[in-house]
VEXMI-794180 format. One line per 3 residues: number of its first residue (from 1); their letters; for each residue x, y, z of C-alpha. Coordinates in Angstrom, 3 decimals, padded with zeros to 6 digits. Layout:
! residues N
NUM) a) X:Y:Z  ...
This chain:
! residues 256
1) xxx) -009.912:-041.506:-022.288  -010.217:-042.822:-018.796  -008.928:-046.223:-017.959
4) xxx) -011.516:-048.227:-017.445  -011.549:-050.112:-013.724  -014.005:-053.345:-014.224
7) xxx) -015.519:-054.325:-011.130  -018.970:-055.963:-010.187  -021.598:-056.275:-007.210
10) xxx) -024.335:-058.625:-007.096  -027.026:-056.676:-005.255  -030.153:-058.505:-003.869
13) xxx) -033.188:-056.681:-005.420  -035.535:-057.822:-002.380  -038.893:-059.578:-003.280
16) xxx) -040.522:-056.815:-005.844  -041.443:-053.680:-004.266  -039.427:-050.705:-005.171
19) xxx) -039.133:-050.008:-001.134  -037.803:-052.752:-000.519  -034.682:-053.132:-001.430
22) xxx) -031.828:-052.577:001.580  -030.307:-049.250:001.847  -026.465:-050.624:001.337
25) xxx) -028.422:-052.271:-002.332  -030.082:-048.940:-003.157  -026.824:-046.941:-002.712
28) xxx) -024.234:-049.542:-004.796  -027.345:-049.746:-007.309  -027.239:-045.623:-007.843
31) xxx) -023.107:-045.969:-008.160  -023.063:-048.342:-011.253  -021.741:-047.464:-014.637
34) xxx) -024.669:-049.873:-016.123  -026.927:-052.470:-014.538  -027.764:-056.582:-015.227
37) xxx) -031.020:-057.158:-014.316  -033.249:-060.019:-014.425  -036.921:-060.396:-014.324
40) xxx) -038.370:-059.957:-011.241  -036.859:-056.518:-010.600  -039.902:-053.928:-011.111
43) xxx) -039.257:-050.972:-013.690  -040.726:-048.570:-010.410  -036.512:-049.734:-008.804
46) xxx) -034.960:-049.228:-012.245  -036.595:-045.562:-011.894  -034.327:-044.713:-009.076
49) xxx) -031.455:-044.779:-011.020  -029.953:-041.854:-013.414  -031.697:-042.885:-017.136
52) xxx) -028.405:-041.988:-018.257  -027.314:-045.649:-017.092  -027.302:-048.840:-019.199
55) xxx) -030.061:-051.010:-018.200  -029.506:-053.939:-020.108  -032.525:-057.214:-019.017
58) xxx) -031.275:-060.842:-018.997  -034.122:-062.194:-017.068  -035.005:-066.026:-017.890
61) xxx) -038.277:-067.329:-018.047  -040.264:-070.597:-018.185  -041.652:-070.846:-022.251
64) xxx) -040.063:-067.178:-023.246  -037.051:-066.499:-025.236  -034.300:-066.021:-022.133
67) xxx) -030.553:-065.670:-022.019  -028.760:-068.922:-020.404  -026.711:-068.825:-017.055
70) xxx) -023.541:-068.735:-019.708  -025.007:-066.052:-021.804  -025.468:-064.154:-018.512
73) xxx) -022.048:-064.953:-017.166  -020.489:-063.358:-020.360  -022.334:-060.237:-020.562
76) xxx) -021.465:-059.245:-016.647  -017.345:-059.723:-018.073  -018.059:-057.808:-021.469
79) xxx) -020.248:-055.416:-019.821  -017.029:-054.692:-016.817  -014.569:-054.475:-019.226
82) xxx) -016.789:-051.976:-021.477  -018.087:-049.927:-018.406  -016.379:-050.667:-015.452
85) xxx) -018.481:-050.600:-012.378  -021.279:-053.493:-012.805  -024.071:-054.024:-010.787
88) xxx) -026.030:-057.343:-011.536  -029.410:-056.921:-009.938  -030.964:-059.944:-008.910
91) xxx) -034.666:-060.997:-007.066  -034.463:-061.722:-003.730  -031.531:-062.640:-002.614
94) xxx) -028.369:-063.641:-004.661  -028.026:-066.674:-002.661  -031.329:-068.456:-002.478
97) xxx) -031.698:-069.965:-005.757  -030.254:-067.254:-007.943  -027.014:-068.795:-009.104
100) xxx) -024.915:-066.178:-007.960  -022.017:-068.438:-007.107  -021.720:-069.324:-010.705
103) xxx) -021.732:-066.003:-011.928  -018.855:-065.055:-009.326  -016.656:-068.021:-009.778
106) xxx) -016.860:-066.918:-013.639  -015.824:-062.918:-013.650  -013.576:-063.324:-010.207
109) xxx) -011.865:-066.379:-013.191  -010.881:-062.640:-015.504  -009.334:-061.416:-012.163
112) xxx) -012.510:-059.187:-011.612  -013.193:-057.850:-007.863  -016.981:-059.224:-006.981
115) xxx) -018.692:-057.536:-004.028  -022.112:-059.225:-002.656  -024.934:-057.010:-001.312
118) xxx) -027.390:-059.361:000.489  -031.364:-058.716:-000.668  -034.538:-059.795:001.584
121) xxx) -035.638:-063.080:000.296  -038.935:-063.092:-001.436  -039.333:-066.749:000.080
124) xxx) -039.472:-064.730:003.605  -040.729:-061.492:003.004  -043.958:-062.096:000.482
127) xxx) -045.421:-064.412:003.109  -044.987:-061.829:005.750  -046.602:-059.164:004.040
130) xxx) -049.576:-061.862:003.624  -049.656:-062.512:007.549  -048.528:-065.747:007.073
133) xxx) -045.246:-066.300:009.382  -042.862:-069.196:008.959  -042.341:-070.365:012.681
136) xxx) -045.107:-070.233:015.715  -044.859:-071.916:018.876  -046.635:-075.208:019.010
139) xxx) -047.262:-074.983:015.500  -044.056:-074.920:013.900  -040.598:-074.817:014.557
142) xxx) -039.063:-074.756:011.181  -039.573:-073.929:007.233  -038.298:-075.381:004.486
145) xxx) -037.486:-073.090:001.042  -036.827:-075.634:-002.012  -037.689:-075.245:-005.269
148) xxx) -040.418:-077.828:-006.652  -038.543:-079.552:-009.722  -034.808:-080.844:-010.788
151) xxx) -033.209:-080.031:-013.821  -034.775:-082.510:-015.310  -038.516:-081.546:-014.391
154) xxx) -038.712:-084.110:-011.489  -039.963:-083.409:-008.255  -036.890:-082.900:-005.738
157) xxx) -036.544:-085.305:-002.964  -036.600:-082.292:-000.776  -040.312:-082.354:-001.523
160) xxx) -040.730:-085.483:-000.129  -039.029:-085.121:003.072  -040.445:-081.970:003.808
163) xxx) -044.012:-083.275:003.319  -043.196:-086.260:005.772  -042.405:-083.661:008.127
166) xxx) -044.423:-080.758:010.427  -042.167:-078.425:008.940  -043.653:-075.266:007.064
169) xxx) -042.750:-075.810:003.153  -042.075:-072.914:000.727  -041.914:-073.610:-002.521
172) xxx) -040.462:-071.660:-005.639  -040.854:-071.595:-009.030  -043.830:-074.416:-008.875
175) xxx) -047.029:-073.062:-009.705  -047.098:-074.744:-013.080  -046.878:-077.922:-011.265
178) xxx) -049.461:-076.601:-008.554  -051.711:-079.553:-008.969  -048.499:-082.257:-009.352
181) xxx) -047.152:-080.616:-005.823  -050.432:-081.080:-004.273  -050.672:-084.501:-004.856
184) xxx) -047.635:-085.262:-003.767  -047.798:-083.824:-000.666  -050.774:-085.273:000.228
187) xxx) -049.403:-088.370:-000.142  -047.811:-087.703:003.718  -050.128:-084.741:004.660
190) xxx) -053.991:-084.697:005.571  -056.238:-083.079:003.094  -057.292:-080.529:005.171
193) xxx) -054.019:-079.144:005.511  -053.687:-075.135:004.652  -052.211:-074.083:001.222
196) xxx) -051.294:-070.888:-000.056  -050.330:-069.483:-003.159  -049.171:-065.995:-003.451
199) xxx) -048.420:-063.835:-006.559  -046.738:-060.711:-007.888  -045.932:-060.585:-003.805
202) xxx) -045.055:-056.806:-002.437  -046.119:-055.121:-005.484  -049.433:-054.224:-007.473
205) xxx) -051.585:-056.605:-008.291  -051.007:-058.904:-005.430  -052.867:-061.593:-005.298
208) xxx) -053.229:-064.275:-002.609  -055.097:-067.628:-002.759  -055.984:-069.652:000.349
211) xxx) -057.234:-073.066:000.495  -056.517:-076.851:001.653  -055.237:-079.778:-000.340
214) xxx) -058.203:-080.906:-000.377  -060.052:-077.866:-002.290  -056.971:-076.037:-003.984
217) xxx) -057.702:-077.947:-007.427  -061.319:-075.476:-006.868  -059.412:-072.393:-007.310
220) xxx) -057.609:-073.009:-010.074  -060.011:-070.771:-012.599  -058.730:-068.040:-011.152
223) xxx) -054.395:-068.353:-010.915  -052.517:-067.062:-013.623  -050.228:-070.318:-013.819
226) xxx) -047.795:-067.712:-016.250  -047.015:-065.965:-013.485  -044.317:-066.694:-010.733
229) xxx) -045.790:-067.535:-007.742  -044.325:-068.462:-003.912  -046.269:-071.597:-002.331
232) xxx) -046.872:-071.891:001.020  -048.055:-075.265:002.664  -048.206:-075.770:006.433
235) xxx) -050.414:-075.040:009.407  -048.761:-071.734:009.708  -051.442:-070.904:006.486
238) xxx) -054.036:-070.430:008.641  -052.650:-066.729:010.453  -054.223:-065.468:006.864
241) xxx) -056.894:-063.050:008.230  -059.175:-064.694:005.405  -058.231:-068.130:005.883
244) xxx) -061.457:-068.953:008.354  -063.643:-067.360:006.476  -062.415:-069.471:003.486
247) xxx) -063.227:-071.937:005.714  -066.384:-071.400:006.793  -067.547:-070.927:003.361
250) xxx) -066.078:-074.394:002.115  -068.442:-076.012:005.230  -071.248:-074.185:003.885
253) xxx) -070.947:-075.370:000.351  -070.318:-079.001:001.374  -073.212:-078.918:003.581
256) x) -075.340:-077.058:000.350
């Protein structure tokens, strides 16, 4: 029997589309010995790699039976020392909000080598492919990527400063609380002021809605709130090719 040589990378998956994950992350993907992946990372990526290899899902989602971060940290050490080459496979990017320092503080603790492959944030990338850019001149100068609750399932301060702000706000993991976040960010915004909500971004079944404060609580018959969703708020909205028209057809109803 070979000895077995644990190691493990934490590859960024990119944000859903099989195409879009980096080359470097495509390559170290095809090299592991079995593969940690969690729930945003489409079966169409898995597909690229030889069936041969262990894909083993520890995705965590709101209201489902889900592994915990400790659960998760465990399996990467028992799967290293079992296999040997690990490649945890995570949405995104492993940096922006997906608790990869945790998970490489733990296996580097067993002496463990832990390589990082960057991914292309979904926060980024999904409201690209809409049209919808984070920065223009005279518009805005900045964005801000937070996630819309604490721990404890209240809002983040981060919410609050950003809406006092011109800044262009993206905001994960909050369409559940779509209606809460409105609300309180109308508290420092104007009610006219462009929201978007974009789902299943870079892959089939996209969907994007495009509204205001104002009229968002309208469109609400038609999100899937069990889905995952990226939130855009911020003037920037309106570079949606269908944003005007959305427009125009919330004048002509108010003036019906």
């Amino acid at each position: 029997m070979t000895d077995i040589n644990p190691k493990v990378s934490l590859v960024g998956a990119g944000p859903g589309s099989e195409d879009l994950i980096t080359i470097r992350g495509l390559r170290v993907l095809q090299t592991a010995d079995v593969i940690l992946y969690d729930a945003l990372v489409s079966e169409e990526m898995l597909a690229q790699v030889d069936v041969a290899i262990p894909k083993i899902y520890v995705g965590k989602r709101c209201n489902r039976h889900s592994f915990t971060q400790d659960d998760i940290n465990m399996l990467i050490v028992e799967n290293a020392y079992t296999y040997g080459h690990v490649v945890r496979l995570k949405g995104g990017d492993p940096f922006v909000f997906g608790r990869a320092y945790e998970e490489i503080e733990y296996v580097e603790s067993f002496g463990i080598p832990v390589d990082v492959v960057p991914g292309i944030s979904s926060a980024l990338a999904v409201p690209a492919s809409q049209g919808i850019p984070m920065t223009k001149r005279n518009t805005s100068s900045s964005f801000w990527v937070m996630t819309a609750t604490k721990r404890d399932g209240s809002f983040s301060e981060d919410l609050k400063y950003a809406s006092q702000s011109s800044t262009t706000m993206v905001i994960l993991m909050g369409v559940r609380k779509l209606i809460e976040i409105v609300q309180e960010v109308n508290k420092y915004r104007g009610s006219w002021t462009p929201i978007a909500l974009i789902q299943s971004g870079t892959m089939k079944g996209e969907s994007c809605t495009i509204s205001t404060l104002y009229d968002i609580h309208n469109k609400l018959a038609g999100i899937d709130v069990s889905k995952p969703g990226i939130i855009v708020i911020g003037e920037v909205v309106t570079e949606h090719p269908s944003f005007f028209e959305e427009e125009v057809q919330r004048v002509l109803h108010s003036a019906l």
